[in-house]
N, C-alpha and C positions, 0 to 999 in steps of 0.2 A: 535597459538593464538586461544582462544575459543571464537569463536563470534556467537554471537544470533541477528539476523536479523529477524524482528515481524515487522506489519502494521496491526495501526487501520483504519478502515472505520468509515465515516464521519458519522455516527449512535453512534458509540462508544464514539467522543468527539464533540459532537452537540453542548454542552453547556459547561462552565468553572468548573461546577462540576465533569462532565465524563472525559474531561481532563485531572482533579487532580487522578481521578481513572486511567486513561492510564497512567500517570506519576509515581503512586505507584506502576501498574504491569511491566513499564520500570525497577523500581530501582528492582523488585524482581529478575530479571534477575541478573543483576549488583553484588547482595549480592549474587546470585551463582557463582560467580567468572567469569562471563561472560564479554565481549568488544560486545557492544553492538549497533548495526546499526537499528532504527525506521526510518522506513515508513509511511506519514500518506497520507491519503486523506483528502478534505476539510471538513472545520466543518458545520454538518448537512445537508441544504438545500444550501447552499453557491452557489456551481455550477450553478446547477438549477435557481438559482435567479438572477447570472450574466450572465447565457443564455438568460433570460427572458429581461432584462435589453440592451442586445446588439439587441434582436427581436423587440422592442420597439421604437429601432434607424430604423433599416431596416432589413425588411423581411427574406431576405436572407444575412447575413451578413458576409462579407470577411473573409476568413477561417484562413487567418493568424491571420488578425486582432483580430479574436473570439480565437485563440492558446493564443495570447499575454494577451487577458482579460482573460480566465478562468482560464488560471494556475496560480492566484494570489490567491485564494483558497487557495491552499495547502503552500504557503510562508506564509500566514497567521497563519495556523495552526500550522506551523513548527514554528516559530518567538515564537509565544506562547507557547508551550511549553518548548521550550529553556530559556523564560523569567521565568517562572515557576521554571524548574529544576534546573537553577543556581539561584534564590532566595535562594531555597532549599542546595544550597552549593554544588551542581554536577558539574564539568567539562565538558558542552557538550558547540556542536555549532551545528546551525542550515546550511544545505547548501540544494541549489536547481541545476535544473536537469542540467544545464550547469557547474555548481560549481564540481556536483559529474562524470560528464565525461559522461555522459549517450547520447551517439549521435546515433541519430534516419533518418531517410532517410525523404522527404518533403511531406508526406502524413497527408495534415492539418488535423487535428483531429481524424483519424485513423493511427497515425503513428506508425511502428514498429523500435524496438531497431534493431540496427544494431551491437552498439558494447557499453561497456564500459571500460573507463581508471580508474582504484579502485585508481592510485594512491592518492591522494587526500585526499579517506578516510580512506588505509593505514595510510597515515602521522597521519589524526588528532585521529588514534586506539592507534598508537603507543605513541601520548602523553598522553593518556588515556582519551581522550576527548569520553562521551558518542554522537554519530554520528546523527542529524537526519536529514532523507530524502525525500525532496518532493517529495511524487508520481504523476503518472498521468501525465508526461512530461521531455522532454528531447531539447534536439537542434539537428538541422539539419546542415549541412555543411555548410552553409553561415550564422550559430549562430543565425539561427531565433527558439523562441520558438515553440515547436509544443507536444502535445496534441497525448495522445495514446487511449483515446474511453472507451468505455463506460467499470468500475471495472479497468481503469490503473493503481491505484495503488498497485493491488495487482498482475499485470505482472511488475510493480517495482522493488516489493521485491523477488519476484523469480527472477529475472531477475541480483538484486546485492546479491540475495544468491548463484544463480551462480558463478556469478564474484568474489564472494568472497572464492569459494572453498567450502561452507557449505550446510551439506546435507540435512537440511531441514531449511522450512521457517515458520514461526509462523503468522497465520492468526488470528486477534483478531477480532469479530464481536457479534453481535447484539443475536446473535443463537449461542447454546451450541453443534454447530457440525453440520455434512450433515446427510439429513434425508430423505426416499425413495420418499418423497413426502411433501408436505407442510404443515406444524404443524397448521399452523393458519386455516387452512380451513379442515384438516382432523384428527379427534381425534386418529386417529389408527395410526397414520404415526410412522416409525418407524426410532433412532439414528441410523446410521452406524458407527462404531466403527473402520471400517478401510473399504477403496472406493480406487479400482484401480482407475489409470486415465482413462482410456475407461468406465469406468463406469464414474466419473465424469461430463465426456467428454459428455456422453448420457442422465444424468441428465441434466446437462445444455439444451443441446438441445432443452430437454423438459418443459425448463421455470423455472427449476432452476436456484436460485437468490444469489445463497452463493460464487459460486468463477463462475469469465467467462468462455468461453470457449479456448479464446485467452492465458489467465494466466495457463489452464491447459495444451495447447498442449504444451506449454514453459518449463512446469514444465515436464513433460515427455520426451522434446526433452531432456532437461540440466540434467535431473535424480536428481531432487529437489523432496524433501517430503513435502507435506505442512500439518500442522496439523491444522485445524479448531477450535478452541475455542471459548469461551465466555469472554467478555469485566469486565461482572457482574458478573460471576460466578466463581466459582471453582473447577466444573463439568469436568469429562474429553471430551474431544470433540473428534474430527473423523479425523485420521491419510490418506491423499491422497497419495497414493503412484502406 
């Protein structure tokens, strides 16, 4: 089965506009003859606003409790675009991080994947349901939600490109690829057209904002290629490998 496994960041579907633009670049997959597994993050500032909103209760606020508010985020965004794509006459269904088997270890808000069970998204590939998946969170053994830190959805989808067998993952974002340096503040910066992960890895480091550092060691442990694109464009973007 040829599956393409892509995730937007919540830059890319801020608003219902961008959204319908992620939903056109889902189905362009779909018309390549692809079974197709989307990753999203939450839409725009979402996170951000129900951090602010649990700070506003107390200071420091109970880390489960804050795992159980923020990953509502991305069920939102996932819900929506599944209301969308089957208006549109698609076959998909929306599932979240417990739905899709994605069990993580009890490390509130920085937790890591331990293991996933694909069977789930198997089943709903093989009805030809187009698949989509909350990033940014999984469950821990006693099925409480928890929260993977800061860019988890895009250790998500390396994470079920792994698990799914496929060698790369399609990162859709804001920027038309990784760049030696940061475009907005330097006119000389230049695209990379193809970025080991040890160079990734060293970017990051350095206050690069395009993929984490967590998402790249993952992608190097599991031997996952991630290609960086653009949400807007049709630019070629930067193969991590």
């Amino acid at each position: 089965m040829d599956i393409a496994v892509i995730k937007f960041g919540g830059s890319s579907i801020s608003d219902d506009s961008k959204l319908k633009n992620a939903a056109q670049k889902t189905i362009s997959f779909l018309k390549k003859g692809k079974r197709v597994v989307v990753v999203l993050s939450a839409q725009g500032k979402t996170t951000d606003n129900l951090l602010k909103q649990a700070k506003d209760l107390a200071s420091s606020p109970d880390k489960r409790e804050l795992d159980m508010l923020l990953s509502v985020g991305e069920q939102i965004a996932c819900s929506k675009l599944a209301i969308l794509l089957k208006s549109w006459g698609y076959q998909t269904i929306s599932l979240n991080g417990w739905q899709t088997g994605i069990l993580t270890n009890d490390n509130y808000g920085e937790a890591n994947i331990i293991n996933i069970n694909t069977s789930r998204i198997w089943q709903e590939l093989r009805k030809n349901q187009l698949v989509i998946v909350t990033g940014f969170q999984g469950v821990n053994q006693m099925n409480d939600i928890t929260t993977l830190g800061r860019n988890g959805s895009d250790t998500t989808a390396v994470a079920l490109a792994a698990a799914l067998q496929q060698k790369i993952c399609y990162i859709f974002t804001d920027v038309d690829g990784v760049y030696d340096k940061d475009p907005l503040q330097y006119t000389n910066a230049r695209k990379l057209k193809y970025v080991t992960y040890d160079q990734m890895l060293k970017l990051a480091e350095n206050g690069a904002e395009v993929l984490h550092d967590k998402c790249v060691s993952l992608a190097k442990e599991k031997k996952v290629q991630i290609l960086v694109v653009s949400s807007f464009s049709n630019q070629r973007g930067s193969l991590v490998y």
